[in-house]
Each structure stands twice: as C-alpha cells, then as structure tokens.
VOGU-3710 file (C-alpha; in Angstrom, 3 decimals, decimal comma):
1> xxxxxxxxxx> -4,144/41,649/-27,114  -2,061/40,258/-30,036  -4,496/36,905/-29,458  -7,836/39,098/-29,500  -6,915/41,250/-32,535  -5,974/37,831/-34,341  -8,783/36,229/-33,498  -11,081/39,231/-33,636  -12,452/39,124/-30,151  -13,372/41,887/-28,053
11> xxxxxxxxxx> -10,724/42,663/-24,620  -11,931/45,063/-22,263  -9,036/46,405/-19,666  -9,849/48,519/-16,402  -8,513/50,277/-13,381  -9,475/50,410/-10,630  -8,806/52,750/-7,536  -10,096/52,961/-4,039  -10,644/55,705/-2,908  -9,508/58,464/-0,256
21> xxxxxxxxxx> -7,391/55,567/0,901  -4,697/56,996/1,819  -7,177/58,126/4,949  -7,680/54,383/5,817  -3,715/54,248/6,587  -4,070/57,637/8,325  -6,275/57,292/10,567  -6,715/53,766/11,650  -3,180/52,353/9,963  -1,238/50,043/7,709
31> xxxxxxxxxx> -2,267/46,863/9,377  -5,761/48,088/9,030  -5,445/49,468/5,393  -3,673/46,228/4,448  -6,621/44,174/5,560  -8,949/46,532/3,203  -6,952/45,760/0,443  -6,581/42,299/0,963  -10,254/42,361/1,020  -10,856/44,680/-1,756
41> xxxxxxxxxx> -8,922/41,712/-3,687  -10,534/38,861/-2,569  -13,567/40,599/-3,468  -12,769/41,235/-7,169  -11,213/37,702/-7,751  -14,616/35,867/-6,641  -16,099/38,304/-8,976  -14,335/37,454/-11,721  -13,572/34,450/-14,049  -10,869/32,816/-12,614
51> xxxxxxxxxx> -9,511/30,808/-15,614  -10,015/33,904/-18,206  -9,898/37,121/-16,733  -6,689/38,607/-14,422  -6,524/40,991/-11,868  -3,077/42,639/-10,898  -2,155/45,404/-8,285  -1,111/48,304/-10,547  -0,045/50,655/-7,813  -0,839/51,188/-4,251
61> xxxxxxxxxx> -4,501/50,997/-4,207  -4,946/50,821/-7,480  -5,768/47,464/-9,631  -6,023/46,407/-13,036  -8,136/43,692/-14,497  -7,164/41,946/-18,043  -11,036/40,997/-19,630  -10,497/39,071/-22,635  -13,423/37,793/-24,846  -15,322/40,590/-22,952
71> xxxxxxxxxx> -17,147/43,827/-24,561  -17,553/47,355/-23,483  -20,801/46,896/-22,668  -20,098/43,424/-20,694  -16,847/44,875/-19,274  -19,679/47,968/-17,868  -21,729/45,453/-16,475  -18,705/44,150/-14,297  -17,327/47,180/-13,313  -20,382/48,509/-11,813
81> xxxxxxxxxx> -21,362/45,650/-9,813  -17,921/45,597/-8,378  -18,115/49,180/-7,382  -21,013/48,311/-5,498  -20,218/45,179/-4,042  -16,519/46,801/-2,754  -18,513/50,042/-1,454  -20,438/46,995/0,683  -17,796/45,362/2,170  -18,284/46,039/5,985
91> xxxxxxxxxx> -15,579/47,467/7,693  -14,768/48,004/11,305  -11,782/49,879/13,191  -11,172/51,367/16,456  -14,924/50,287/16,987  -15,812/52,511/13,946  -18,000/51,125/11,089  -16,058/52,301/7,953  -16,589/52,387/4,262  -14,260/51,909/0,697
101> xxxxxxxxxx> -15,410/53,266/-2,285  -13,762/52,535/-5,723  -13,556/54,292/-8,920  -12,837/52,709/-12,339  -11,633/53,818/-15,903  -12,281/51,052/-18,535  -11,323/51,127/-22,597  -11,912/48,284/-24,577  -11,200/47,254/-27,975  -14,810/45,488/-29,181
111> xxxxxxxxxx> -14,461/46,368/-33,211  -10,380/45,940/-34,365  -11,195/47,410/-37,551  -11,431/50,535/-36,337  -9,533/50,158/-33,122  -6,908/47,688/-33,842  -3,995/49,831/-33,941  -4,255/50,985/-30,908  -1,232/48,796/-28,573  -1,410/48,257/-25,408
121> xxxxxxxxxx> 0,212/50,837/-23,674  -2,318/53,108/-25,222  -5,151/50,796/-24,427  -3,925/51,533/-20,494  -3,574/54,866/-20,775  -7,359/55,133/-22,119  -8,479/53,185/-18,897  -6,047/55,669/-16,929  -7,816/59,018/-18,621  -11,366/57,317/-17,759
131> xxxxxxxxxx> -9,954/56,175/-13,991  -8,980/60,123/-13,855  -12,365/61,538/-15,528  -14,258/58,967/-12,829  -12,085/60,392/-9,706  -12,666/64,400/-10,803  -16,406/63,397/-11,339  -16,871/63,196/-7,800  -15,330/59,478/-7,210  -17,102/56,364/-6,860
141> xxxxxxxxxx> -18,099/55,724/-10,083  -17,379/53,884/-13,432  -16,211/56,100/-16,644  -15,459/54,727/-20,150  -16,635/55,983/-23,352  -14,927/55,747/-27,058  -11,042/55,942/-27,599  -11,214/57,842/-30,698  -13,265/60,300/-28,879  -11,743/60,509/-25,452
151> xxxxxxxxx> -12,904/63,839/-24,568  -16,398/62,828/-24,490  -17,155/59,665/-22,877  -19,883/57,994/-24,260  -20,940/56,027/-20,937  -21,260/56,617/-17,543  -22,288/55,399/-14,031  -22,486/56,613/-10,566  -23,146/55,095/-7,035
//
C-alpha cells in the first residue's frame, strides 16, 4: 500500500469465501474438501498475474488476493470471472456430481486523495463488510461499492 499511495497507483484487495463449505467436509470429508480447496487455489492462481498480484489463504475457506496497479472497476472484472469459473469447476464424490460457489467482498483504493488515509487494516475490513454484505445477499456473488459510503454499495454482481 505504502508503494501505491507513493506512487499514486490504484490497489484493489478482496476476499474471497466458498461457500456452504463446511457441507463439503460434512458430507463427503476432509480428504475430499481438501481437494476442493486445493482446486479452488489452483484455479485463482492461473487466473491471476503471477509476478504482480498475490493470493493468500486468510482462513479456512476463505482467501485473499493483494491487486496492485489494479482499479475497482478492473479488480470487478476479476472477481466476477473467478466466481464463475470456481462455480465451474467439476466436482465428483461418492459418485455425486457436486458444485462450489464463492462469494467475494472487494475495496480498493483507485483515487488517494480522497482515500489515502485509509491503512490497511481498514482497507481489509472494507473487503470483509462487502465479503459479509455478498454472503447475506444470498451468496455467490461479488459486493464492493465506496469506503466512505459503506452502507450503500455502489456495485454489485450476482451468478
């Protein structure tokens, strides 16, 4: 962040989470939920750029992926074509075709005059309220919107 704000380049961050996962482990186990997220990840990096953006496992199922030199609007772009390229993975246990879904919460930082005060830890927790907004929404989807204005996201998409 310190090397976007100096420069005056744009970082988008988001979060991603798959979801009802916790009914992968469930009902068709770890082993089986292990190879979904191994997946899931493999999946993200090759969607990616490899020597500029990072992805990291945040929690459990959950990821976050470090955009710098990338916009709100191109950090959108990205986030909804990996929702729907992780809701197309093909899965297959006990015999069972199965489906992931993913929601994601991304804030970015495209204008540091108005939003360069803003550190990182809040830039995360504006991804985190958007992740949240996305999963009470109905799940599956990509929220973001302003982060002066968080209780009205500006922008949203849905599978």
């Amino acid at each position: 962040m310190k090397r976007a704000q100096r420069y005056d380049n744009p970082i988008s961050i988001m979060l991603c989470d798959l979801d009802h996962f916790k009914k992968i482990n469930d009902t068709y186990g770890h082993q089986s939920g292990d190879l979904v997220l191994k997946r899931v990840v493999k999946t993200i990096q090759g969607n990616i750029r490899s020597d500029i953006d990072w992805l990291a496992r945040y929690g459990g199922e959950e990821f976050l992926i470090v955009m710098p030199l990338t916009s709100r609007k191109g950090a959108l772009v990205i986030a909804e074509r990996l929702r729907e390229i992780i809701a197309d993975i093909p899965f297959v246990f006990s015999e069972e075709k199965v489906g992931i879904t993913a929601s994601f919460g991304l804030a970015s930082i495209d204008d540091w005059q108005n939003d360069g005060t803003i550190s990182h830890e809040e830039l995360l927790h504006c991804a985190d309220i958007f992740l949240y907004r996305a999963k009470q929404a109905g799940r599956n989807r990509v929220m973001t919107g302003s982060l002066t204005h968080l209780d009205m996201p500006e922008t949203s998409a849905q599978g």
